[in-house]
KOLGUBA-750405 format. One record per residue: residue in one letter; x, y, z of N, C-alpha, C, CB in turn. Coordinates in steps of 0.2 Angstrom, whole numbers, padded with zeros to 4 digits, always signed. Atoms other than C-alpha are relative to their C-alpha. Glycine has a CB too. Layout:
<pts>
aXYZXYZXYZXYZ;...
</pts>
This chain:
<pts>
x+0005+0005-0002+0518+1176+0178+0004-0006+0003-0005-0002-0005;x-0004+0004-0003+0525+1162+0189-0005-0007-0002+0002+0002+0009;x-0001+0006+0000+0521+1144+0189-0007-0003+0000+0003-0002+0006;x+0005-0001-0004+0508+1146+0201-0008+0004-0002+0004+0004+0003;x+0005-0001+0003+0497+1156+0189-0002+0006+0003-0005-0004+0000;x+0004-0007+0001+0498+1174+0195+0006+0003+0001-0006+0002+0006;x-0008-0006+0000+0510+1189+0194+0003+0003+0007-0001+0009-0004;x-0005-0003-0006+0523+1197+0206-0006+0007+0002+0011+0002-0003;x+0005-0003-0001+0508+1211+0208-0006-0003+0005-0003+0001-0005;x+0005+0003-0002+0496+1199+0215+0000+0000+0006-0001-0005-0002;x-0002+0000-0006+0505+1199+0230+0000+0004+0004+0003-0002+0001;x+0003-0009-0004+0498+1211+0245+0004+0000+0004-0008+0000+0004;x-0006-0005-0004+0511+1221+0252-0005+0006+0007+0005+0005-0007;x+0004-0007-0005+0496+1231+0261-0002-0003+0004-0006+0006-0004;x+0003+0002-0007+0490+1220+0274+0006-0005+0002-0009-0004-0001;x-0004+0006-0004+0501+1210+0286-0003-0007+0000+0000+0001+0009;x+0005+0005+0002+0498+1191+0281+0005-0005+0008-0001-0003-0011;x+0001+0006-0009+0500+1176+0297+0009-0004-0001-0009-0011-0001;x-0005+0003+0002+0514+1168+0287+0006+0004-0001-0002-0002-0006;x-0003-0004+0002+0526+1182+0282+0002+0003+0010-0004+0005-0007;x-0003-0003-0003+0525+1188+0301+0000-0007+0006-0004+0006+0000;x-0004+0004-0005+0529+1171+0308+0004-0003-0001-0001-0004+0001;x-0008+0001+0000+0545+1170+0298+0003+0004+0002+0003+0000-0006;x+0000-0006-0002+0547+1187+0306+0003-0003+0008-0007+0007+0000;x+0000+0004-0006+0545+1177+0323+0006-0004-0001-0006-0005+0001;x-0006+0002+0000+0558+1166+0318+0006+0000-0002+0000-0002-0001;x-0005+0000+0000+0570+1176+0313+0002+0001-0007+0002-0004+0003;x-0001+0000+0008+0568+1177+0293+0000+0007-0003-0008-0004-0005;x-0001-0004+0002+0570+1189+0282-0006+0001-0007+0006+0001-0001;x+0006+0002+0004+0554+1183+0270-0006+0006+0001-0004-0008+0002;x+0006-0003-0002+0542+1197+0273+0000+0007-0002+0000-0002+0007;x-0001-0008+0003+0539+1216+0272-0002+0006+0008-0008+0001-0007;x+0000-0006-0005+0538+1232+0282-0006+0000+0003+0002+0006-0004;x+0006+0002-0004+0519+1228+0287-0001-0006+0004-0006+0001-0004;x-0002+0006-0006+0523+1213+0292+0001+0000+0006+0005-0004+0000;x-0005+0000-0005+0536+1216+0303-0002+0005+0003+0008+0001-0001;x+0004-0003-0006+0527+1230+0310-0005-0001+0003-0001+0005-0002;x+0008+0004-0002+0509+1220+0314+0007-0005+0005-0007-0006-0009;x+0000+0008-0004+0521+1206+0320+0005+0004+0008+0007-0008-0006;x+0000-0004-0003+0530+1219+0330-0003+0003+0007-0001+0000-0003;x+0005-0002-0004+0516+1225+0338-0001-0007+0005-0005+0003-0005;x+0000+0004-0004+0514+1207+0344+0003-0003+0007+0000-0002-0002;x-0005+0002-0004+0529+1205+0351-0001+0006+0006+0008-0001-0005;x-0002-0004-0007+0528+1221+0362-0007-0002+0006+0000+0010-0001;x+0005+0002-0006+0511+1213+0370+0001-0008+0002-0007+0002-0003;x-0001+0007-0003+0517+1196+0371+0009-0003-0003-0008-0006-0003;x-0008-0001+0002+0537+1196+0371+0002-0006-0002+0004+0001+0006;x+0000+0009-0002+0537+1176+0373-0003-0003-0007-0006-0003+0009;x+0005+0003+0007+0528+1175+0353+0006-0004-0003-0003+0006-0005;x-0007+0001+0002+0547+1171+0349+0000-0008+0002+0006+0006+0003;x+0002+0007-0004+0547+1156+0360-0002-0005-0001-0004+0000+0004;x+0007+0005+0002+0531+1150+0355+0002-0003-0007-0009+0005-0001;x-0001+0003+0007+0536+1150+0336+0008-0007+0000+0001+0007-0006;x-0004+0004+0000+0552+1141+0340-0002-0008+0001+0003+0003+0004;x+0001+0007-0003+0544+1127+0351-0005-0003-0006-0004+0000+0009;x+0002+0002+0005+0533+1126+0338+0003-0006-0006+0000+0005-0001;x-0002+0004+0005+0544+1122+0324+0004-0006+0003+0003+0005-0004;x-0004+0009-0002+0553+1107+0334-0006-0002+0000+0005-0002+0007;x+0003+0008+0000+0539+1099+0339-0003-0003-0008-0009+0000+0005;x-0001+0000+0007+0535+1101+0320+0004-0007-0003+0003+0007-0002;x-0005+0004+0002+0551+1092+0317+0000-0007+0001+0006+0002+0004;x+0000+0005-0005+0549+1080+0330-0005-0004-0002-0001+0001+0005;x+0005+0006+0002+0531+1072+0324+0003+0000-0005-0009+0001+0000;x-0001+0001+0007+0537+1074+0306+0006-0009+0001+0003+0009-0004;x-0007+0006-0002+0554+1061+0312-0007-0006+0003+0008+0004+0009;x+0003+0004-0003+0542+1051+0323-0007-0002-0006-0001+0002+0006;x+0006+0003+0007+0527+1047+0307+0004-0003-0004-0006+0006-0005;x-0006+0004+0004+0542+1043+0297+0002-0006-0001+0005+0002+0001;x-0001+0004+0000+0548+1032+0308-0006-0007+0001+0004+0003+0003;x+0006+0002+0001+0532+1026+0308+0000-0004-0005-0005+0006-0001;x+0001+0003+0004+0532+1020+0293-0004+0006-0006-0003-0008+0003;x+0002-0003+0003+0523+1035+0284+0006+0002-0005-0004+0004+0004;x-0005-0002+0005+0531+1040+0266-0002+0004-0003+0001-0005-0005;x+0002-0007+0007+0520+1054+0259-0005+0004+0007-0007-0003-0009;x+0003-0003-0004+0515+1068+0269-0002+0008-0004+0003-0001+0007;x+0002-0006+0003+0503+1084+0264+0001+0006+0006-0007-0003-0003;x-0002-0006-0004+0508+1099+0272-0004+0008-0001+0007+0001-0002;x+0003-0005+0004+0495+1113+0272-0002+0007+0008-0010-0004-0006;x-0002-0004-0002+0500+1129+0277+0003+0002+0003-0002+0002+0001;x-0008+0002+0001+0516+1127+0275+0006+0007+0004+0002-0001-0010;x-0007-0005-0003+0525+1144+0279+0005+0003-0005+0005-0003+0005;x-0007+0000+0003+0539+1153+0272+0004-0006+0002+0003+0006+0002;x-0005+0006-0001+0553+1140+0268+0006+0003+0007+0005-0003-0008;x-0005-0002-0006+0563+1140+0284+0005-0009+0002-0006+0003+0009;x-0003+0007-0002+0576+1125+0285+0004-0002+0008+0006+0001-0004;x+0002+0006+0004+0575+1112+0289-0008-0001-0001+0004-0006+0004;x+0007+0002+0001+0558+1109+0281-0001-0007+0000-0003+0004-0006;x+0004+0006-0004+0548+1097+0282+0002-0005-0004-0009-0001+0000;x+0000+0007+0004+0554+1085+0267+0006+0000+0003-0001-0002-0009;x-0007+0000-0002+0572+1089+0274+0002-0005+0007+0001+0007+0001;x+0000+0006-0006+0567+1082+0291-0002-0007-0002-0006+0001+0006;x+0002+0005+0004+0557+1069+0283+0006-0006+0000+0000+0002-0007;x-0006+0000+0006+0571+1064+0271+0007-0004+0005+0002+0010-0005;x-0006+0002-0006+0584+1061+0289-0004-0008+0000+0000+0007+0010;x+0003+0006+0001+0574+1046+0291-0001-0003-0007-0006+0000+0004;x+0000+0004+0005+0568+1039+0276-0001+0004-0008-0006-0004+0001;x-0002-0007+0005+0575+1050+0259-0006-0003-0004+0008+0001-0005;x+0003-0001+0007+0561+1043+0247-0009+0003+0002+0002-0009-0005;x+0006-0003-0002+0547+1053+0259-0003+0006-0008+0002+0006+0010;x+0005-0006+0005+0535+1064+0245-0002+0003+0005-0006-0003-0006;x+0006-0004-0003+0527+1078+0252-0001+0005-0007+0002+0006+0007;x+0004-0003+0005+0515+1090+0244-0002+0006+0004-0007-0004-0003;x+0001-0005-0004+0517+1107+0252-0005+0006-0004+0007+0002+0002;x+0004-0005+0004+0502+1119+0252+0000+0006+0004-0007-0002+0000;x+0004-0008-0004+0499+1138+0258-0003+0006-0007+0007+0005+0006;x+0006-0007+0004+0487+1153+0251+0004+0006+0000-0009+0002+0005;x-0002-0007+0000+0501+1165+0252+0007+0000-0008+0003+0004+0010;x-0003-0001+0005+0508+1169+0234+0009-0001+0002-0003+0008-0002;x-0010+0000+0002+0527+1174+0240+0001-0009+0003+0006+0007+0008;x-0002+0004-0002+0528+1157+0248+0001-0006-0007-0006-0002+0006;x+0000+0005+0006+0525+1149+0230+0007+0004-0003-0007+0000-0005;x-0006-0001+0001+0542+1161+0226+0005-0004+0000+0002+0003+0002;x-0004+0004-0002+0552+1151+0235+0000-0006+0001+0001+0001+0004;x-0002+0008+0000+0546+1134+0234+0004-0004-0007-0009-0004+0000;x-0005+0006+0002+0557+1130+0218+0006+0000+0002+0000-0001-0007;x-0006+0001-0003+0571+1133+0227+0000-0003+0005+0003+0004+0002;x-0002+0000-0005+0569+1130+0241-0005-0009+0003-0001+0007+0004;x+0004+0006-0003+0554+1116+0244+0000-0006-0006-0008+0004+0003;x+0002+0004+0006+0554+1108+0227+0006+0000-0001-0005+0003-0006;x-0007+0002+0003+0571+1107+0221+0001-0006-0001+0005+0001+0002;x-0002+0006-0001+0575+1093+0226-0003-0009-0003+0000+0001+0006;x+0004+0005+0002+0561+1082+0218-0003-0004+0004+0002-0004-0003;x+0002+0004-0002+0549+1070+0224-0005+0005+0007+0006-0007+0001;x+0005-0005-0005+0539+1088+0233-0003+0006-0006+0006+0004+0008;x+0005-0005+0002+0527+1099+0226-0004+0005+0002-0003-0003-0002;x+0003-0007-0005+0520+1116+0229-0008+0000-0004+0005+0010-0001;x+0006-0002+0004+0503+1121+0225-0005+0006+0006-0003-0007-0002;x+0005-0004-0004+0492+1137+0231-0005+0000+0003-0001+0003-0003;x+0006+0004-0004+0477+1131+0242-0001+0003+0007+0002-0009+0001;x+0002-0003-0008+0467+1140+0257-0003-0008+0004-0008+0007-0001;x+0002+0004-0004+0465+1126+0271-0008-0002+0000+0002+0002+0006;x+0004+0000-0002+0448+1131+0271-0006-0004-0006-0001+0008+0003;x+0002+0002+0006+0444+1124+0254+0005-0011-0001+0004+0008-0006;x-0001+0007+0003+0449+1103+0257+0000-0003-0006-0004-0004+0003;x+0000+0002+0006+0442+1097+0242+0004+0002-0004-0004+0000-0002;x-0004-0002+0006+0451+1108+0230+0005-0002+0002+0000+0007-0003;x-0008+0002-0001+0467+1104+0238+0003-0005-0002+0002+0000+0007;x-0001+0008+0001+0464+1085+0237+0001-0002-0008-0007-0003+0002;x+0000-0003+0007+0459+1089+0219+0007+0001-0004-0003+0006-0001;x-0006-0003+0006+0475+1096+0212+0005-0005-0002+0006+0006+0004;x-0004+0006+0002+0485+1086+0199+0005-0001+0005+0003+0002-0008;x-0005-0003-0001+0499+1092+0208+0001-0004+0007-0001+0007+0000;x-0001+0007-0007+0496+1082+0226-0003-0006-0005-0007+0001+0009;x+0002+0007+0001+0486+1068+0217+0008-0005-0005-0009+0001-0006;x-0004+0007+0003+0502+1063+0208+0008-0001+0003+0001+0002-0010;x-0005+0002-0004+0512+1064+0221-0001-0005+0007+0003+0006+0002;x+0002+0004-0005+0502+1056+0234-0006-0003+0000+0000+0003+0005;x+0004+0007+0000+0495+1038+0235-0008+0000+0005+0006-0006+0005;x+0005-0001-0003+0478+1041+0242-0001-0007+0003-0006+0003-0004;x+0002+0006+0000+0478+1021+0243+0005-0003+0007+0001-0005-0007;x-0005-0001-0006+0493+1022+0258-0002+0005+0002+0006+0001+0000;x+0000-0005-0006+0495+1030+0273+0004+0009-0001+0004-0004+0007;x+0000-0006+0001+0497+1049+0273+0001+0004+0008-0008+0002-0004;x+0002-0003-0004+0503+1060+0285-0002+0009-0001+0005-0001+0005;x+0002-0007+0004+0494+1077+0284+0002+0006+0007-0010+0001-0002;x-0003-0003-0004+0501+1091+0294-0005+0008+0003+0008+0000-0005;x+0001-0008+0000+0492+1108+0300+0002+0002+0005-0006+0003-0001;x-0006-0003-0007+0503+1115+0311+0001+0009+0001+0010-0003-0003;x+0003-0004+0000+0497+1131+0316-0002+0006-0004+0002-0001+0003;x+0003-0001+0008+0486+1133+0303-0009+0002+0002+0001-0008-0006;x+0009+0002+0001+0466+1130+0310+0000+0006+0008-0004-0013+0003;x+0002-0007-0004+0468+1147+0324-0002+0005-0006+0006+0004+0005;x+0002-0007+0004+0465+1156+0307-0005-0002-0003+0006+0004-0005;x+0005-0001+0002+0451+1150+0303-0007-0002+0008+0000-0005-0006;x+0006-0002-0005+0434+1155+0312-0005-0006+0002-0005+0006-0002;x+0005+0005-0004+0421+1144+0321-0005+0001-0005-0003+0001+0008;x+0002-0002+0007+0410+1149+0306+0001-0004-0006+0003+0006-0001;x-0002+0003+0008+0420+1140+0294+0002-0006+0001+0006+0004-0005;x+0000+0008-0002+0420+1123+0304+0005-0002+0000-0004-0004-0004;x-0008+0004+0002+0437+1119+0308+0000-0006+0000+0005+0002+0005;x-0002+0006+0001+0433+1101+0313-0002-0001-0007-0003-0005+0006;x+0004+0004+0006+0422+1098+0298+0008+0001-0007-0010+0005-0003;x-0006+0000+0004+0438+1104+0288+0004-0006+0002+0004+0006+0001;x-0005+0007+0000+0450+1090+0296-0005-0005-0002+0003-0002+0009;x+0004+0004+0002+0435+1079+0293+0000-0004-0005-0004+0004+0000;x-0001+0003+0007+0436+1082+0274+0005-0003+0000+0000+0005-0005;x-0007+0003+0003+0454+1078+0274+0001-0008+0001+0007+0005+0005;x+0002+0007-0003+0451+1064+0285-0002-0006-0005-0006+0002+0004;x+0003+0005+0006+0438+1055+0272+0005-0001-0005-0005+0003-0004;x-0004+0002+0004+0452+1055+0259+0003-0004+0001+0003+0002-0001;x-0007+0003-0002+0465+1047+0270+0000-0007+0002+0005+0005+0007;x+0003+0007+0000+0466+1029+0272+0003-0001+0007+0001-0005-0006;x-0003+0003-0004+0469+1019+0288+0007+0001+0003-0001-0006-0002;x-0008+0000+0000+0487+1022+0296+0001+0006-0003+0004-0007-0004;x-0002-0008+0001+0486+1040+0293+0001+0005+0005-0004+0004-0003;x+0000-0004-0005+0490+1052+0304+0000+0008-0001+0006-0001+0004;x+0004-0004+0001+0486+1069+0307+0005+0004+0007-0007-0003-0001;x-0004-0004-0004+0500+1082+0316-0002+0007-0001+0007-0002-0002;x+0001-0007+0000+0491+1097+0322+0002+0005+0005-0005+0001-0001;x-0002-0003-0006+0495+1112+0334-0004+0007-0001+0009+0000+0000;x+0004-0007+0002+0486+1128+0337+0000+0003+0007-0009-0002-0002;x-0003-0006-0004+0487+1143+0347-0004-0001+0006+0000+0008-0005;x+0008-0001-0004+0477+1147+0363+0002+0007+0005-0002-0008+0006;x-0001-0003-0005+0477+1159+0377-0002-0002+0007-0002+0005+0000;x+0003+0002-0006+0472+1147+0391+0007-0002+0005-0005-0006-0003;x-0004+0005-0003+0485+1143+0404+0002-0003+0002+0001-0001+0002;x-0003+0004-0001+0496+1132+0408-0003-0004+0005+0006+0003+0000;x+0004+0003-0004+0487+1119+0418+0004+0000+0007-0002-0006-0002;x-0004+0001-0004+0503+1114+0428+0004+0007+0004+0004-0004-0002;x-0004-0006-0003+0508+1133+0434-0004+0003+0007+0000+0007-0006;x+0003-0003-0006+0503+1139+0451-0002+0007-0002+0005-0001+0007;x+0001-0010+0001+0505+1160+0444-0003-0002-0005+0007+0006-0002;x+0002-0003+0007+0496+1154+0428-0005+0006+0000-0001-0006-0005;x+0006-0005+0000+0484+1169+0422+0002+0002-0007+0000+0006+0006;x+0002-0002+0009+0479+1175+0403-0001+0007+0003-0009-0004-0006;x+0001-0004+0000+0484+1191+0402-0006+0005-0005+0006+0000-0001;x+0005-0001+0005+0467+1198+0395+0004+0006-0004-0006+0002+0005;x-0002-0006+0002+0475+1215+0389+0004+0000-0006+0002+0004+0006;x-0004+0002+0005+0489+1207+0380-0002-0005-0003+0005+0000+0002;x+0004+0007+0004+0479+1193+0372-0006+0006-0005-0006-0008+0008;x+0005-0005+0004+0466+1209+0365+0005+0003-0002-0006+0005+0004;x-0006-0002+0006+0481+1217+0354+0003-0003-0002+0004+0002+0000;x-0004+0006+0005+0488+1202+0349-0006-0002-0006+0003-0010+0007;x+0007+0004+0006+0469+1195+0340+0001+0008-0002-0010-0003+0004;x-0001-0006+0003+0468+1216+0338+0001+0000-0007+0005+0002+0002;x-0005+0000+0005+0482+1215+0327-0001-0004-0007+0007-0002+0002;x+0003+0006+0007+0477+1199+0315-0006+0002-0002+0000-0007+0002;x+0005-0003+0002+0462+1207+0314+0000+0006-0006-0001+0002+0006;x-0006-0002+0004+0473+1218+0304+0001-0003-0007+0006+0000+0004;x-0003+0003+0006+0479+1205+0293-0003-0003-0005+0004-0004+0002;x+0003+0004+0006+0474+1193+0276-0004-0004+0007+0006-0004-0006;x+0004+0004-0002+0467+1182+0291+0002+0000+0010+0002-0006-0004;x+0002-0002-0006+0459+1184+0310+0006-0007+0005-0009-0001+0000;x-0001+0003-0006+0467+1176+0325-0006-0005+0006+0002+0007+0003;x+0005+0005-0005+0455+1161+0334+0004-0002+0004-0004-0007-0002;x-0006+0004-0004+0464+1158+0349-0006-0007+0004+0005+0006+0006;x+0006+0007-0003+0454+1140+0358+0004-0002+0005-0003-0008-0005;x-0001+0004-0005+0457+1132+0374+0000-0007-0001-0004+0003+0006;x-0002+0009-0001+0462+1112+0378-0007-0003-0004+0001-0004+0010;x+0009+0004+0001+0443+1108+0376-0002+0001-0005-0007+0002+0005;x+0001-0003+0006+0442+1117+0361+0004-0004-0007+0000+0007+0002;x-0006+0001+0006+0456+1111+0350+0000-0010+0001+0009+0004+0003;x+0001+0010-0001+0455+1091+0356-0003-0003-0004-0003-0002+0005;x+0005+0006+0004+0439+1086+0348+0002+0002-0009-0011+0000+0003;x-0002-0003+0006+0448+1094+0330+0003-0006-0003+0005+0007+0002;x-0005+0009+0004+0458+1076+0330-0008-0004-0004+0005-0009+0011;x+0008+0004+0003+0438+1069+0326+0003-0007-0001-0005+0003-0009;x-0001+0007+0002+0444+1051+0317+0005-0003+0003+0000+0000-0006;x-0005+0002-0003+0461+1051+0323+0000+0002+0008+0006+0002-0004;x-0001+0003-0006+0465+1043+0338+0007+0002+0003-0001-0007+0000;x-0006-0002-0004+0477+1054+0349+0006-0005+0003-0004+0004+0006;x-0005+0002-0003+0494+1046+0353+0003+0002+0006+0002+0001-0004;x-0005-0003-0005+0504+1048+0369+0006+0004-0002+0002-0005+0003;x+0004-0002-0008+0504+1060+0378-0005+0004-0002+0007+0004+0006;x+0006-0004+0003+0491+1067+0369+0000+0006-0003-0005+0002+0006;x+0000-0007-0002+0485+1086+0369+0005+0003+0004-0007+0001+0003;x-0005-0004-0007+0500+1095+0377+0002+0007-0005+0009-0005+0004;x-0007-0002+0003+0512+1109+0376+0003-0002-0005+0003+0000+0003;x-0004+0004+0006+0521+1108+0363+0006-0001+0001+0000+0001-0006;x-0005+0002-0003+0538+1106+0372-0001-0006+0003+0003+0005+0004;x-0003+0007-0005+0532+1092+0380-0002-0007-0005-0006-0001+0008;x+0005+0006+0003+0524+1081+0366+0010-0003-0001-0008+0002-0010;x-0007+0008+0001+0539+1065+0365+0007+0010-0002-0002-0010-0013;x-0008-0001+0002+0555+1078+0368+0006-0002+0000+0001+0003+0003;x-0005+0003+0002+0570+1075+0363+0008+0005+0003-0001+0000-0008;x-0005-0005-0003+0581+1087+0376-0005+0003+0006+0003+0007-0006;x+0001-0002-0007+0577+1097+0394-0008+0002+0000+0006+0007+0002;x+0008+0000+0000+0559+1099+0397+0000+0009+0004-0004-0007+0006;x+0002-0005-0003+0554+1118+0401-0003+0001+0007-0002+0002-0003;x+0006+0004-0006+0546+1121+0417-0005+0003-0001+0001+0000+0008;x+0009-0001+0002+0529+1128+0419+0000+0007-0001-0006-0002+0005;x+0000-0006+0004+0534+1147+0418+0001+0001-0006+0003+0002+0001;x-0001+0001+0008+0540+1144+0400-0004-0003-0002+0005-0003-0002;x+0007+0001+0005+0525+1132+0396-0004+0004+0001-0003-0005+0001;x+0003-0003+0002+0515+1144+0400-0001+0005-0002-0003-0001+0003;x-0003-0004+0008+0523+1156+0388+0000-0003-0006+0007+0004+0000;x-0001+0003+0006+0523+1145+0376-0005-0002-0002+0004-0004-0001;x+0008+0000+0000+0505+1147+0369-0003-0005-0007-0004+0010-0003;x+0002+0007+0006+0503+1130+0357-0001-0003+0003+0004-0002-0006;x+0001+0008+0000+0497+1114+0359+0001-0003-0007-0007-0002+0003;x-0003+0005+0005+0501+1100+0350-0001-0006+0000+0006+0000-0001;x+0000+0006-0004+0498+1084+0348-0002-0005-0009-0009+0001+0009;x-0001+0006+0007+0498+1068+0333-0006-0005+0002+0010-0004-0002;x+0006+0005+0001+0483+1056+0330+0001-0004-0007-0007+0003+0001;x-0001+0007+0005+0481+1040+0320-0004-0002-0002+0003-0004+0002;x+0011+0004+0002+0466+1036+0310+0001-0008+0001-0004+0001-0011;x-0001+0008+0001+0464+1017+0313-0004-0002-0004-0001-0005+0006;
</pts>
């Protein structure tokens, strides 16, 4: 029995879960033979998923460095991922070492590896929590005694709110988190889409390969929402989007060669950081 409060059984090997087959995407070895075969299957309909999780995880990097330098010291991380270094207190921690995070996700193996890999070091904490559930998350001894609700808070969901449906109210989730967080919080999110690259003259959504990619996750512990610009924007609700907004996520403040618009428009994330005032 781990830590965590359930056994090495608990953990489903029989369905492909979001997490296990996006460390697959980058390259990990965290995962299982249904994984890698669902994620797989992705990859032969959308080759460029590889891409996508890469650009991903920098801009990841990038707001996490930029809230830092911010002045932010505690940030809650929920649905976190297999550990893939450099994680998020690691980036952190390059700017200012005495950042606390409170990393969360709903998938058992990820809690294996957080005392190595995400907790070791002190002053970070794991704890098991579905996004879809705010309050209990807020709740746990486990973030409340690592993070100052009375300071600024950066909370992170980084592509995390495509796996929950229109059904289960994604803004009203950022919403809840929102209410907790005080003034000078920010709020670094990113989320999948199938809409176009605005700036591409050839852009076009492969319908055919966009229906086996949702398919597949259809498949898994959790569904595929993919949302276009208009859709994912008003998700910031209290926080007030920073420049350059809603974008690609190679473009939000890079820090090296800007792709051009064939590559953004393979690279199926937006991204973008807001600032409650």
């Amino acid at each position: 029995m781990s830590q965590q409060g359930f056994a090495a059984e608990d953990i489903d090997t029989s369905r492909p879960h979001p997490a296990r087959m996006y460390d697959y995407y980058l390259g990990g070895w965290d995962n299982y033979e249904v994984d890698r075969q669902a994620a797989e299957h992705v990859i032969q309909a959308h080759p460029q998923v590889r891409l996508s999780a890469r650009a991903n995880r920098a801009f990841l990097q990038r707001a996490v460095r930029e809230v830092v330098r911010g002045g932010v010291r505690q940030i809650i991380d929920v649905g976190t991922g297999i550990p893939t270094s450099p994680n998020t207190h690691e980036v952190a921690r390059e700017v200012a070492p005495d950042v606390r995070v409170a990393y969360v996700d709903n998938d058992p193996i990820v809690a294996t590896h957080a005392g190595a890999k995400l907790t070791g070091t002190g002053q970070a904490g794991f704890v098991l929590g579905d996004v879809r559930d705010p309050e209990a998350i807020l709740a746990r001894p486990e973030v409340r005694e690592l993070i100052d609700f009375g300071e600024p808070v950066a909370l992170l969901l980084v592509a995390v709110l495509h796996f929950v449906t229109d059904e289960e109210a994604p803004a009203g989730i950022v919403a809840a988190f929102a209410d907790a967080l005080p003034a000078g919080s920010h709020l670094v999110l990113s989320h999948a889409t199938a809409e176009p690259y605005e700036g591409y003259a050839d852009g076009y959504t492969d319908v055919k390969a966009r229906d086996r990619v949702v398919g597949t996750y259809k498949n898994a512990t959790a569904g595929l929402n993919l949302r276009d610009r208009a859709a994912v924007e008003p998700l910031f609700g209290d926080f007030e989007l920073l420049d350059p907004g809603l974008v690609r996520v190679p473009l939000w403040r890079p820090d090296g060669p800007v792709p051009g618009p064939a590559e953004l428009n393979d690279t199926i994330f937006y991204g973008g950081v807001g600032r409650k005032g």
